[in-house]
MILO-896822 format. One record per residue: residue number from 1; x, y, z of N, C-alpha, C in turn. Coordinates in pm, whole numbers, plus 32768, in hexadecimal, padded with zeros to 4 digits. Each point is the difference from the previous one (the first is absolute). Layout:
BEGIN
NUM_X_Y_Z_X_Y_Z_X_Y_Z .
...
This chain:
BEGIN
1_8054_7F8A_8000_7FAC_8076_8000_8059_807C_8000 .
2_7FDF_8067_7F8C_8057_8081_801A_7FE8_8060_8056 .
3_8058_8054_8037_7FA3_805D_805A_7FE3_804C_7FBD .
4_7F87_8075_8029_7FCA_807E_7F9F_8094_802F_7FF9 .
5_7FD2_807C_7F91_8059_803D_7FBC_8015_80A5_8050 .
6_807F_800A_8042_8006_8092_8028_7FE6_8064_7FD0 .
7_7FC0_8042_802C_7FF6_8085_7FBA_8084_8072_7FD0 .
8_8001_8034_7F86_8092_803F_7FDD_7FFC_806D_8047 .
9_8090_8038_8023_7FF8_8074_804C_7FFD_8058_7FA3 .
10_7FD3_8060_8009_8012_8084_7FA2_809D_8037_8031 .
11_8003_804B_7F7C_8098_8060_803C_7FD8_8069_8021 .
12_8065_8033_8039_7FD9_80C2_804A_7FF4_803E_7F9C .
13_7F9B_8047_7FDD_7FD1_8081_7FAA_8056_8052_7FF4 .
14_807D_8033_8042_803D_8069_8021_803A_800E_7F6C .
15_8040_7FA3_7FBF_8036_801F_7F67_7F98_8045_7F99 .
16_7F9D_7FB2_800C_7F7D_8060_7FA5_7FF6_807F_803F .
17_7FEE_8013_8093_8028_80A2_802C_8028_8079_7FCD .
18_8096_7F94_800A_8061_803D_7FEE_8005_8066_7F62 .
19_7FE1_7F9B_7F98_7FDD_8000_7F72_7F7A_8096_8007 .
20_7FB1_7FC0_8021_7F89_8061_7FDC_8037_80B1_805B .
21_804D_7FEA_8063_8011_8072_8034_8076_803D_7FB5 .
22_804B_7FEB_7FD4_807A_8020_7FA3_7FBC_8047_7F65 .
23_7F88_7F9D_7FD6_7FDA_8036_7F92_7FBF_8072_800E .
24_7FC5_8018_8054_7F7B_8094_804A_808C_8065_8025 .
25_804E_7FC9_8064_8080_8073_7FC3_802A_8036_7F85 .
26_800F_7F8E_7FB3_804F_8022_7F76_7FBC_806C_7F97 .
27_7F46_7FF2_801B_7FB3_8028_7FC0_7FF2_8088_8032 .
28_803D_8037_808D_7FE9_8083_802B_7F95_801E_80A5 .
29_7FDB_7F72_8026_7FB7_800C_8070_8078_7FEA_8079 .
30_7FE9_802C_8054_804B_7FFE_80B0_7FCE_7FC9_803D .
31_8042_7FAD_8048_7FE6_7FBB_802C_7F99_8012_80A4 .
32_8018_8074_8018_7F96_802F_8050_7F81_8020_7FEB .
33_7FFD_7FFF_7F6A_7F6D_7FE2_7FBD_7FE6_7F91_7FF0 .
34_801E_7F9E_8025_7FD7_7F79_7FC9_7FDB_7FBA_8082 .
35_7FA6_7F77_7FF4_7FCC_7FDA_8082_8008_7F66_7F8D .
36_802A_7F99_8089_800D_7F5B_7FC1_7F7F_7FD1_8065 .
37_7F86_7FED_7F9E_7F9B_7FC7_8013_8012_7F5D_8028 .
38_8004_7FD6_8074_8023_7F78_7FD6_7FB4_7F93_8053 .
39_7FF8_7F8A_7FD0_7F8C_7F95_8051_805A_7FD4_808A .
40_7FA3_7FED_8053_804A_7FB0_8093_806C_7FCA_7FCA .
41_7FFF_7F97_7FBC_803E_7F88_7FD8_806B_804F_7FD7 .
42_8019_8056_7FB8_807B_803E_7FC8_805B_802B_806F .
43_7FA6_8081_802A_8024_8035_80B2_8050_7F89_803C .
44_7FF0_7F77_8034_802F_7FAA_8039_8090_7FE8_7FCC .
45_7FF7_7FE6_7F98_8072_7FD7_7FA7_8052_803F_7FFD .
46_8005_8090_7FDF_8050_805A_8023_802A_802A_8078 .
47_7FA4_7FEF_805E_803E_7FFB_809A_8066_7FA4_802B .
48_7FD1_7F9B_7FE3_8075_7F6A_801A_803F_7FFD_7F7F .
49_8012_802E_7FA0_8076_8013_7FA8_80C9_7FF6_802A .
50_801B_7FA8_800F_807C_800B_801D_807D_802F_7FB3 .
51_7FCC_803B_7F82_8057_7FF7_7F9E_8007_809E_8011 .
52_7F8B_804E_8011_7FEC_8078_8019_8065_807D_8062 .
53_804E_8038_7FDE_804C_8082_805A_7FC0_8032_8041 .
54_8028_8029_8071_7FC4_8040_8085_7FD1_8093_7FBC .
55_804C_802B_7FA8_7FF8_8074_7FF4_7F92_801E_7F46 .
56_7FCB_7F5D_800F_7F9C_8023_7F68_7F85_7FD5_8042 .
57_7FE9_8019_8083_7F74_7FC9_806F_7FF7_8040_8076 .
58_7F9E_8040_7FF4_8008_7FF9_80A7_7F6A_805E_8019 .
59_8002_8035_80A8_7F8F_8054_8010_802A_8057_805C .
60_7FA0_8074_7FCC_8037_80AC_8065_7F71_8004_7FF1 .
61_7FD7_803D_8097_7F90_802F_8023_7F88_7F89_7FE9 .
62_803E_7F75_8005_7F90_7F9A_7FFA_7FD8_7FF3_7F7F .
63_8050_8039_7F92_7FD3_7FFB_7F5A_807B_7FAE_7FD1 .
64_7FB2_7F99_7FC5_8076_7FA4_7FB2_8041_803A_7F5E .
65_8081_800B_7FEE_8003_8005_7FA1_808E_7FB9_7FA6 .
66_7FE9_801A_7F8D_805A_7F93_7FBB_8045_8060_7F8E .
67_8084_802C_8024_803A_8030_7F68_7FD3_808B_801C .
68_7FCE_803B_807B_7FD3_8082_803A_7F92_800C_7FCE .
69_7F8C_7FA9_7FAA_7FBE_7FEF_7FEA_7F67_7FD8_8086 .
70_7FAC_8030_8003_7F9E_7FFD_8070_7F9D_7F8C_7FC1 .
71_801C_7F93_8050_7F8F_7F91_7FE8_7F99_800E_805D .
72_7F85_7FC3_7FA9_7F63_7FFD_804A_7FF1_7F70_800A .
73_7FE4_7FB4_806F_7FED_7F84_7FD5_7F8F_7FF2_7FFB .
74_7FB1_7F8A_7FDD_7F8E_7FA4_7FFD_7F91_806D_7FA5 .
75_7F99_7FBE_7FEC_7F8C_8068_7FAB_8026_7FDC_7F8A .
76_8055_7FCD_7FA6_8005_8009_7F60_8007_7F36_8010 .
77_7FD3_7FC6_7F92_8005_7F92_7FBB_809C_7FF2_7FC8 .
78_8031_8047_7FDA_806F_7FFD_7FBA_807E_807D_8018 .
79_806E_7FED_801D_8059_8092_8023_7FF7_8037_7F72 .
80_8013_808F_8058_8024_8068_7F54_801C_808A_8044 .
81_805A_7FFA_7F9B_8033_8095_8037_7FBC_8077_7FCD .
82_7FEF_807D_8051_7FA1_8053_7FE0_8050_8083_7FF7 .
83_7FFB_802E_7F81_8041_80AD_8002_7F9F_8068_8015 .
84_804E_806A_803E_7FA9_806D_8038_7FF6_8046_7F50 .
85_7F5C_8034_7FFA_7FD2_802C_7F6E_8022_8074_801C .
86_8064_805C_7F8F_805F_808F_7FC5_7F5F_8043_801A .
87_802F_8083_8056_7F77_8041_8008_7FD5_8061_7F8D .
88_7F95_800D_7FF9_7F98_8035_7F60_8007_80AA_8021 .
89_8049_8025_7FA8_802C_8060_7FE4_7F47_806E_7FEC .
90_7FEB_8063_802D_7F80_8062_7FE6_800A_802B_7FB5 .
């Protein structure tokens, strides 16, 4: 008899992060405009991330963030990063 089949671990999100936050730079957004929408499950991963630098994680004032980037956790189905919209000129 085989035993069930483990479940695969996911890898840490932090490389896709990393990627999508580099490109929102490259394109002209700051990173203080930007917010990493992301599911529990991500949040976790990146917390226990061991591969991760002390200094590409952490929290000030009880706000997590990643890459100086301000994450929101839980509330979305799926992470995504969100840029602050260039304000509309009168």
């Amino acid at each position: 008899m085989r035993s069930p089949a483990r479940p695969l671990r996911r890898s840490s999100p932090a490389a896709s992060f990393r990627a999508q936050i580099e490109k929102a730079e490259a394109e002209g957004c700051s990173r203080a405009d930007m917010t990493l929408r992301v599911t529990l499950s991500d949040a976790s991963l990146l917390k226990r991330d061991p591969d991760l630098a002390l200094s590409d994680i952490g929290f000030v004032d009880q706000t997590m963030r990643f890459l100086g980037v301000v994450i929101e956790e839980g509330g979305v189905a799926q992470s995504e990063l969100v840029r602050a919209r260039p304000a509309q000129a009168d």
